[in-house]
Z-matrix of the N, CA and C atoms (Angstrom, degrees):
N
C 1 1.436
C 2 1.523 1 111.86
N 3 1.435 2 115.91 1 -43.86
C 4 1.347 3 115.78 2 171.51
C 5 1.495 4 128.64 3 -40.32
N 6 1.880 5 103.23 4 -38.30
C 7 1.262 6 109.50 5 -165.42
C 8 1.711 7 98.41 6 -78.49
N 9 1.668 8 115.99 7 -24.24
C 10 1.817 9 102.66 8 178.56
C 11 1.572 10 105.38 9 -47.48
N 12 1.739 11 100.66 10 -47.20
C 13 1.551 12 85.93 11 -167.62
C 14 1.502 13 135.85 12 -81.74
N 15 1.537 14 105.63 13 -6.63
C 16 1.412 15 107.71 14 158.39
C 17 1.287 16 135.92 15 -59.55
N 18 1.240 17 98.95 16 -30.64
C 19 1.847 18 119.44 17 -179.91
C 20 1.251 19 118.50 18 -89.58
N 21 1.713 20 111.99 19 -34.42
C 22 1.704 21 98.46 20 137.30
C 23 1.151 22 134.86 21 -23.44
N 24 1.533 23 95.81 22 -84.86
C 25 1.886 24 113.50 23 173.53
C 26 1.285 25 114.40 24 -37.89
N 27 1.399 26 125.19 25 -53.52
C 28 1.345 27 135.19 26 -168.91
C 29 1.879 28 102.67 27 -63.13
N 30 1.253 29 123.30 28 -30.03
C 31 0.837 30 124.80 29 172.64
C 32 1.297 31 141.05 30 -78.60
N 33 1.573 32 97.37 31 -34.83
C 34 1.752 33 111.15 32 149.55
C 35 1.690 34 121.02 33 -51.80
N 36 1.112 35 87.88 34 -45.54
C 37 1.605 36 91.96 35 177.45
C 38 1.535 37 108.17 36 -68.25
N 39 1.069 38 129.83 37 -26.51
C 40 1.701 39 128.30 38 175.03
C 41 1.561 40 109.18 39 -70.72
N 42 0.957 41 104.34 40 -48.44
C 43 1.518 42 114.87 41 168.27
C 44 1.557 43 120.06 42 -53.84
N 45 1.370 44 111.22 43 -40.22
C 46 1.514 45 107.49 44 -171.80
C 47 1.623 46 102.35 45 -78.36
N 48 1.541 47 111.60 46 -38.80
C 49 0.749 48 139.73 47 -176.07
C 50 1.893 49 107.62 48 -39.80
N 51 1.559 50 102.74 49 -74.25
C 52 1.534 51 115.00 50 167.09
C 53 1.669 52 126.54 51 -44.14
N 54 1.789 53 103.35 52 -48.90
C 55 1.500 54 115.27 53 150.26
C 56 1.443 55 119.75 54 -23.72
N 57 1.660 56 99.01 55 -48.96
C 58 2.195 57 82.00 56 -166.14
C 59 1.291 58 95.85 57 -102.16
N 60 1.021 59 122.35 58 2.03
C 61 1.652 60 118.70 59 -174.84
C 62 1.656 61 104.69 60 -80.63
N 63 1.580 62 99.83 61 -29.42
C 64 1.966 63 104.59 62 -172.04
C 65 1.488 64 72.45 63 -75.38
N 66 1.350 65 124.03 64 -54.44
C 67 1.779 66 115.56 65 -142.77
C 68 1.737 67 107.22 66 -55.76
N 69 1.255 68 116.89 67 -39.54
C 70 1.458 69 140.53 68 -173.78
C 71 1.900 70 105.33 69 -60.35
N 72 1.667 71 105.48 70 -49.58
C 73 1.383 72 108.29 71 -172.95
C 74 1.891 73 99.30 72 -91.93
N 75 0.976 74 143.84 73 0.43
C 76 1.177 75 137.67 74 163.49
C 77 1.359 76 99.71 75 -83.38
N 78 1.594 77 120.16 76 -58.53
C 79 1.720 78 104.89 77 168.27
C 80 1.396 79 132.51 78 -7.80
N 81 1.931 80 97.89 79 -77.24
C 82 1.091 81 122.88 80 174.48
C 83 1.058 82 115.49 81 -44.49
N 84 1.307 83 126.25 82 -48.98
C 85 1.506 84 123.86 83 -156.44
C 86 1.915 85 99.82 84 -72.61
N 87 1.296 86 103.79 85 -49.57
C 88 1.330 87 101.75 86 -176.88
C 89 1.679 88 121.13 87 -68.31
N 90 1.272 89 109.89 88 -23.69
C 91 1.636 90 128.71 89 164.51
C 92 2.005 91 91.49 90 -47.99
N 93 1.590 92 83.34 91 -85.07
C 94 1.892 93 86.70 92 -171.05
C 95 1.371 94 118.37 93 -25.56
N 96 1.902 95 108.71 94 -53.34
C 97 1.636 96 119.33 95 176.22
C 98 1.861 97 108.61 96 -32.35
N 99 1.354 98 99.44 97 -46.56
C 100 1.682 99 112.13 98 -156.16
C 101 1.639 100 86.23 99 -65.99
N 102 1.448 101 115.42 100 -57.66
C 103 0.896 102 118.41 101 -170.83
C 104 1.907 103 139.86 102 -32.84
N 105 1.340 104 80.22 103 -39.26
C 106 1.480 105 127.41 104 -160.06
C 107 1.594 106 98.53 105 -79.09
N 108 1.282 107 94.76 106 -68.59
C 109 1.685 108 117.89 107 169.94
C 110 1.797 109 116.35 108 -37.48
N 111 1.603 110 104.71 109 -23.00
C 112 2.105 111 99.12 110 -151.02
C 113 1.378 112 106.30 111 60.64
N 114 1.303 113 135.76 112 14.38
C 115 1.467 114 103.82 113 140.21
C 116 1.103 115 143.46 114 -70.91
N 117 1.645 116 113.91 115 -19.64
C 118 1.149 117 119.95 116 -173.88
C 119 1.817 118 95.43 117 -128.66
N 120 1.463 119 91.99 118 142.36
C 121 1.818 120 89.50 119 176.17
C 122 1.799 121 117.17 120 -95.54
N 123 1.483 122 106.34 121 144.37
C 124 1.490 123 85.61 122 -175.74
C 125 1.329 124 124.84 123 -71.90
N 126 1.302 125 128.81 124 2.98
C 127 0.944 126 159.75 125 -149.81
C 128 1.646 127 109.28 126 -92.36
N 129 1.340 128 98.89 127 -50.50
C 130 1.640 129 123.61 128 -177.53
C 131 1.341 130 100.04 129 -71.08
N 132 1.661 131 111.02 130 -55.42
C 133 1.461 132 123.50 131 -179.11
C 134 1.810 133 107.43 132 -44.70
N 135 1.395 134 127.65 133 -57.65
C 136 1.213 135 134.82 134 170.14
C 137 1.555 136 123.11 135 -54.28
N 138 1.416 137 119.82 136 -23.00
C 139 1.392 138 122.46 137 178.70
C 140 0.970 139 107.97 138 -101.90
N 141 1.486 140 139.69 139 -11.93
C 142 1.564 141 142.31 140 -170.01
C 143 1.317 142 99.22 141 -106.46
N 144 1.344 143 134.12 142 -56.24
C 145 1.605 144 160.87 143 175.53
C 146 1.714 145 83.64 144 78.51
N 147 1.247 146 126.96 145 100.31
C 148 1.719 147 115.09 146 178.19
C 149 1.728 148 71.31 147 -69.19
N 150 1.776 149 88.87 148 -178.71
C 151 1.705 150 105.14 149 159.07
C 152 1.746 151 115.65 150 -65.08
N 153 1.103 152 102.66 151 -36.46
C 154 1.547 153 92.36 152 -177.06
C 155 1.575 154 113.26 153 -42.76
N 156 1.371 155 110.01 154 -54.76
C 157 1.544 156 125.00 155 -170.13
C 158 1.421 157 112.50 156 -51.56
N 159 1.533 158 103.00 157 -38.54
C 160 1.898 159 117.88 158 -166.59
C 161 1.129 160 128.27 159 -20.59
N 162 1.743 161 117.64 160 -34.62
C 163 1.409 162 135.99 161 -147.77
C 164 1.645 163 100.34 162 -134.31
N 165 1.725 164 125.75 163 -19.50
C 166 0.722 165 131.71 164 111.35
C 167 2.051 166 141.62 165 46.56
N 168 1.256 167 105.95 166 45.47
C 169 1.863 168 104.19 167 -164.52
C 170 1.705 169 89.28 168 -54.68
N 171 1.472 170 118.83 169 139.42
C 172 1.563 171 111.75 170 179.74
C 173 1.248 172 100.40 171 -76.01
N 174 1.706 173 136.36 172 -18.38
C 175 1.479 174 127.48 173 170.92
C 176 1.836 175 105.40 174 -47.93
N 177 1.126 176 108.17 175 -29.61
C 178 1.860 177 115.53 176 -167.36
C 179 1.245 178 103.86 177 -72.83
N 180 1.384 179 123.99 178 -37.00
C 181 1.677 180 139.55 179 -164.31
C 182 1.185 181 89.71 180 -59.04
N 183 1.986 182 104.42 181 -60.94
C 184 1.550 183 126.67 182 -142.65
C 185 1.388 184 112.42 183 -70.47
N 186 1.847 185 116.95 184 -35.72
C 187 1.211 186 121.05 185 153.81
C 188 1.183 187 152.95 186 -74.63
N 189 1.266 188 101.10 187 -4.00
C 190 1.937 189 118.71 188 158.66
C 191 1.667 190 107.92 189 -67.43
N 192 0.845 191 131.94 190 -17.35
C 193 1.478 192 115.89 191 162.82
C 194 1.713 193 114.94 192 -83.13
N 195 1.238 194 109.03 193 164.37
C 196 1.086 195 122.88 194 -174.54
C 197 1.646 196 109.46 195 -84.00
N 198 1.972 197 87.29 196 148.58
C 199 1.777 198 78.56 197 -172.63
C 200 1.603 199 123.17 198 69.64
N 201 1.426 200 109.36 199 22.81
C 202 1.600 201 114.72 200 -175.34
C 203 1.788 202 110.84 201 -147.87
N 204 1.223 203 88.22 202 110.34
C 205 1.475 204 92.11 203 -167.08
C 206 1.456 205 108.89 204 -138.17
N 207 1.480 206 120.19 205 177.34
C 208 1.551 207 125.62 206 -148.77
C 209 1.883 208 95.95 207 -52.92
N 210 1.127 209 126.65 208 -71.92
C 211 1.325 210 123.55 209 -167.98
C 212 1.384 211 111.89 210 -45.77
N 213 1.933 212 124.10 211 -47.21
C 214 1.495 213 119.31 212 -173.72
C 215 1.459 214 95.04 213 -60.67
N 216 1.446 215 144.07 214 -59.93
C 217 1.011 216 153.29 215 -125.16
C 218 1.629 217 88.65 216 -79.02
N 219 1.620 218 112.74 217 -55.49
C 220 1.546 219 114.25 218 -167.22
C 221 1.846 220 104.73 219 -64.25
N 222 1.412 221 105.71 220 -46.75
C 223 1.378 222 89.66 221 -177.53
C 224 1.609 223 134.55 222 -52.11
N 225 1.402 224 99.39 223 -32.74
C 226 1.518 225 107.70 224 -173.44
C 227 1.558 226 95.26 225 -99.22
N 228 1.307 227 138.52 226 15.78
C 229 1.420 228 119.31 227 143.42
C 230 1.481 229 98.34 228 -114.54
N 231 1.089 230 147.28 229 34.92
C 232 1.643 231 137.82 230 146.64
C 233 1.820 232 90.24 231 -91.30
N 234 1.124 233 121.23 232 -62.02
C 235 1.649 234 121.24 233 -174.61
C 236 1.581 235 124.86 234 -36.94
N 237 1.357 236 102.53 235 -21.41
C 238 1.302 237 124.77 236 158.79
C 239 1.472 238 141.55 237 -111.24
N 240 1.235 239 93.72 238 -3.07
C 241 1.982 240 109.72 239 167.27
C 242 1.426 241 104.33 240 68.70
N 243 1.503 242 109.98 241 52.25
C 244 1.777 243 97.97 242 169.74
C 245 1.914 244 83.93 243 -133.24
N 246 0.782 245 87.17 244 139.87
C 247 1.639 246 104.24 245 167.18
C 248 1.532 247 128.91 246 -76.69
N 249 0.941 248 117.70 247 135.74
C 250 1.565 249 132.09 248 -150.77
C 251 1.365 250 123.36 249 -48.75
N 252 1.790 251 89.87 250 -39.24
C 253 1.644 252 110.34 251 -176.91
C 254 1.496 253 110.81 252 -100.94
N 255 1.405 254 121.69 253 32.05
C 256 1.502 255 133.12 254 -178.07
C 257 1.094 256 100.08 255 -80.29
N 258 1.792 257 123.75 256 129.93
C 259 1.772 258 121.19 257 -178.98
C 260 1.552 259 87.86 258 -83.54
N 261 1.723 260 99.08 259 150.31
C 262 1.634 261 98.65 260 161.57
C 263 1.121 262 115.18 261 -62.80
N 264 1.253 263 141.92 262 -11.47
C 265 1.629 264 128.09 263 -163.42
C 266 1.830 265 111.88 264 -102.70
N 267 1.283 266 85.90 265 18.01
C 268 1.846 267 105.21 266 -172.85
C 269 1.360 268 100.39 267 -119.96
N 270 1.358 269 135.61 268 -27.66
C 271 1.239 270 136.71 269 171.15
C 272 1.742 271 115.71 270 -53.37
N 273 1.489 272 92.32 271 128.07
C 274 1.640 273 91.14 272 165.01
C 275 1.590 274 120.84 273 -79.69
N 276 1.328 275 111.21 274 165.53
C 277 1.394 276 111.03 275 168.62
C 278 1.463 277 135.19 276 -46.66
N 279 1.634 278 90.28 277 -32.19
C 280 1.944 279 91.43 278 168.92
C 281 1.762 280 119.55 279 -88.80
N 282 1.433 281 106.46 280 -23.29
C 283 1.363 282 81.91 281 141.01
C 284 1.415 283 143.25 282 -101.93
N 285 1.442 284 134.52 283 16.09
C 286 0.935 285 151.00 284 -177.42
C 287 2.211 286 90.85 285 -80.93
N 288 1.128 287 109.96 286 -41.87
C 289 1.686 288 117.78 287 -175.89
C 290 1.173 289 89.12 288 -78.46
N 291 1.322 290 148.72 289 -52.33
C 292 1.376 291 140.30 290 -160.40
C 293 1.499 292 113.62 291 -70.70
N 294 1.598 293 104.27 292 -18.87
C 295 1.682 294 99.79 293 -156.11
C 296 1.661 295 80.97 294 -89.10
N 297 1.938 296 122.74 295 -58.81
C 298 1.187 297 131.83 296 177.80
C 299 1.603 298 122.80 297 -33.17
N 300 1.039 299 97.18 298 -22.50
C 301 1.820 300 98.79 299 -176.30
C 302 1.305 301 99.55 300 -95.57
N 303 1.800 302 125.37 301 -44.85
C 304 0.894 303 137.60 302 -159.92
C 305 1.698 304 104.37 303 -49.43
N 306 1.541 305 90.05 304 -49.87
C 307 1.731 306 116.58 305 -178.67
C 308 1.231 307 112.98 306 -47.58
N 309 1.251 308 119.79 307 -55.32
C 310 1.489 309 157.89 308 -170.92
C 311 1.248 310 103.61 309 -53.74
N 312 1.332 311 122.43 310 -59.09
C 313 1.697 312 141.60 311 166.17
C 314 1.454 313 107.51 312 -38.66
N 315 1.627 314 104.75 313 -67.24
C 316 1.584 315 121.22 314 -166.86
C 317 1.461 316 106.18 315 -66.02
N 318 1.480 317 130.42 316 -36.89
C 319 1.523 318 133.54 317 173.49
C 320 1.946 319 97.55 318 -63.30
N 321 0.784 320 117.93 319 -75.94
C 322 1.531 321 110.40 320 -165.96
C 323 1.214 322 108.10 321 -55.43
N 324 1.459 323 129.09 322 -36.37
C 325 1.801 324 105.38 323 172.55
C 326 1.642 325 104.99 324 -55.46
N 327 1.392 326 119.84 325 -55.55
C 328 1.378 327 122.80 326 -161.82
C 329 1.559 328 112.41 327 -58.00
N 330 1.659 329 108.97 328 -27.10
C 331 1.632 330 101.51 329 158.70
C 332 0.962 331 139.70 330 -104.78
N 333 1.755 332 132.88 331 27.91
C 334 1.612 333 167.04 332 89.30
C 335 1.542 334 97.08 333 -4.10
């Protein structure tokens, strides 16, 4: 009898479990949208880290904008020595300034 009610429980927890996982990837998805859009800069996304971002590879951030794809994304994080598959929510503050300026740099040539 014990074991019905573990597997209950165990099952609530799968459930809640799946719950934040949709809640987390609807985030994202609408984060990326913003992204995608120029409403939101990736830049901001990397210096703020909402929770959505936390978990986050910064290659994922870097490719939700437009015009940014596996090679742009890799070059300008080798130029700065962070590795591809780095979550934003693991980044320190100096690179969190390095990546933002970095960004910052790469947006104003592209609108020159």
């Amino acid at each position: 009898m014990g074991n019905i009610a573990a597997f209950g429980a165990g099952q609530a927890q799968h459930l809640q479990a799946l719950e934040h996982a949709n809640r987390v990837r609807l985030a994202r998805a609408e984060m990326k949208r913003r992204i995608a859009a120029g409403d939101l800069p990736a830049a901001e996304v990397i210096l703020s880290c909402p929770w959505e971002a936390e978990s986050m590879s910064i290659s994922d951030v870097l490719m939700s904008q437009k015009r940014w794809g596996r090679a742009r994304c890799r070059r300008l994080l080798t130029s700065i020595s962070i590795p591809e598959n780095k979550r934003v929510g693991t980044l320190t503050e100096r690179q969190r300034a390095i990546v933002a300026t970095t960004l910052s740099g790469e947006r104003s040539l592209a609108l020159a």
